[in-house]
C-alpha positions in Angstrom: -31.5 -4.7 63.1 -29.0 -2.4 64.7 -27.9 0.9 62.5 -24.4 -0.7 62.4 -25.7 -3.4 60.6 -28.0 -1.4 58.5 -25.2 1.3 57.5 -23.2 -1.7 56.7 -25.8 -3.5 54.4 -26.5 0.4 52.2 -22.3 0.7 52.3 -22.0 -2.9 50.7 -25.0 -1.9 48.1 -22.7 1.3 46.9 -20.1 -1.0 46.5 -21.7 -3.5 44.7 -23.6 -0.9 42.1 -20.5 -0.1 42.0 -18.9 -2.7 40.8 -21.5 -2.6 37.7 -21.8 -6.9 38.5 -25.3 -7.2 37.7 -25.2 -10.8 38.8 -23.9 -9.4 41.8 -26.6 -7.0 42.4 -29.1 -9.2 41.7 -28.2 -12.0 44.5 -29.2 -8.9 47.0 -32.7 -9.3 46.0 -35.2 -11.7 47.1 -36.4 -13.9 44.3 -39.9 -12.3 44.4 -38.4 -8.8 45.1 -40.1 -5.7 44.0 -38.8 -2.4 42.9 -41.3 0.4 42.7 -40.6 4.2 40.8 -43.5 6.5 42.4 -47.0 5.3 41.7 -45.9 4.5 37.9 -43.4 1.6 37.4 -43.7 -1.8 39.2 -40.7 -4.3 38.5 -41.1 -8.0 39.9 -39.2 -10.5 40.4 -35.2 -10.9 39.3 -36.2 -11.0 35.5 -37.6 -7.5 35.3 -34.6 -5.9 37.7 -32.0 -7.4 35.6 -33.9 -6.0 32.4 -33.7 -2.7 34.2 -30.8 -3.0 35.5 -29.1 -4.0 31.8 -30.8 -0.9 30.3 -29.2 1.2 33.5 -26.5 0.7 33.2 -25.8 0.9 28.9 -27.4 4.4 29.6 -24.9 5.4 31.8 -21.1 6.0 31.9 -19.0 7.3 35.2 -21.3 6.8 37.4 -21.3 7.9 40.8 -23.6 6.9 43.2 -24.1 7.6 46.9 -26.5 6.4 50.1 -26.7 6.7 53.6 -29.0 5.2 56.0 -31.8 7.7 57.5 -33.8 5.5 59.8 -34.1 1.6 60.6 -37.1 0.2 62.0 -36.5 -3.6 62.1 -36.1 -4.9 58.9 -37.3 -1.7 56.9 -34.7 1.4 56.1 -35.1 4.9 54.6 -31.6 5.7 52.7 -31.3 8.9 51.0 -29.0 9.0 48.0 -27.5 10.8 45.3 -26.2 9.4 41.5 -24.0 11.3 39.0 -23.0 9.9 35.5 -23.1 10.7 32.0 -25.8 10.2 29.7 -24.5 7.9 26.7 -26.9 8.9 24.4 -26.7 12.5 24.9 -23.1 13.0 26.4 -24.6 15.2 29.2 -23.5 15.1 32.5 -26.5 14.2 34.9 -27.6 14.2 38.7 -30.3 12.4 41.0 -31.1 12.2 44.2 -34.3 10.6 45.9 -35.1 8.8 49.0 -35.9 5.0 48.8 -37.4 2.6 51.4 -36.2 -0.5 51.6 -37.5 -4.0 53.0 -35.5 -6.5 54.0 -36.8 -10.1 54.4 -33.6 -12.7 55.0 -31.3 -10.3 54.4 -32.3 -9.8 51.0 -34.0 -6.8 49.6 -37.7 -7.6 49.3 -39.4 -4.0 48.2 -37.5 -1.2 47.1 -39.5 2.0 47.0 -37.9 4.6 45.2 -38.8 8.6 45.0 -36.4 10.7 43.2 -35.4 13.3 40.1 -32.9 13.6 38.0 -32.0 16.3 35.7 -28.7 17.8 33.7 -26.2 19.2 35.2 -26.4 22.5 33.9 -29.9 23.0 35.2 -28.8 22.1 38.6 -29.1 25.6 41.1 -25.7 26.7 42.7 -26.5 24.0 46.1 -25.7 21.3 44.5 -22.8 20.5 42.9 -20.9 17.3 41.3 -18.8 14.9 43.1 -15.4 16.0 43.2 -15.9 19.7 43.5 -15.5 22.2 46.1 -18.9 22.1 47.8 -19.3 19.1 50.1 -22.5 16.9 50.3 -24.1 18.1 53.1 -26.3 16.0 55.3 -29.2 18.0 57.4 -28.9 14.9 60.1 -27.0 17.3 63.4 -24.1 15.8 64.0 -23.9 13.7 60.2 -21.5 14.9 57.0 -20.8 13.9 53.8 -17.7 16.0 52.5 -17.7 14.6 49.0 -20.0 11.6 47.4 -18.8 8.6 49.3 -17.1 9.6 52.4 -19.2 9.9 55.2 -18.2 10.9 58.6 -19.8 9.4 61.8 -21.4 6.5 59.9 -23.0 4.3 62.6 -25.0 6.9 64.7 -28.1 6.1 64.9 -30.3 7.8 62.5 
């Protein structure tokens, strides 16, 4: 897979988390597809990521998410990303950010590896800031930017 096609496939997954479609998100997986949180949570299958993805999404309002390809190797990519939104049960604003590996088999997402953390806003350190301020989202890639959670500047160089 070339990184223009991978960038493209990570670009259209923003865009359809975006949309908050579940439906929609859920024909990007493969029937059998797996999402995995650390070495704790195992989803399989289009039944348990739609239960997931259902309870996601009530527990969030405004979100804001962003990814950008890291590496492609074939079918599998590394895709750093970063999510903002408010909690609905607690009304805090609240930020994560991981890495996640992806396998693709068809087209479809197959595995979905996921390392990340999220905490509230105010406990954030003075890096990181939310989308729509000041401080852009910095990429550490030479040559890559991110001036503000999904705009991205110089998109298909390869990783």
């Amino acid at each position: 897979m070339t990184p223009e096609l991978a960038s493209g496939i990570v670009d259209g997954v923003v865009l359809t988390f975006a949309s908050g479609r579940i439906d929609l998100i859920l024909q990007g997986f493969t029937e059998d597809a797996e999402i995995r949180f650390g070495s704790t949570t195992v989803l399989r299958g289009r039944n348990q990521i739609k239960e997931f993805l259902e309870d996601r999404f009530a527990e969030r309002a405004d979100q804001r998410l962003d990814k950008r390809l890291r590496a492609v190797d074939g079918d599998a990519l590394a895709v750093d990303w970063r999510d903002r939104w408010t909690d609905t049960t607690t009304d805090k604003p609240m930020h994560s950010e991981g890495t996640e590996f992806w396998t693709l088999r068809d087209g479809l997402l197959s595995t979905w590896e996921i390392a990340s953390t999220s905490t509230a806003e105010t406990d954030l350190d003075a890096s990181t800031t939310a989308a729509g301020s000041s401080q852009p989202y910095r990429s550490n890639i030479p040559g890559e930017q991110h001036d503000h959670i999904g705009s991205r500047r110089d998109q298909h160089r390869q990783p």
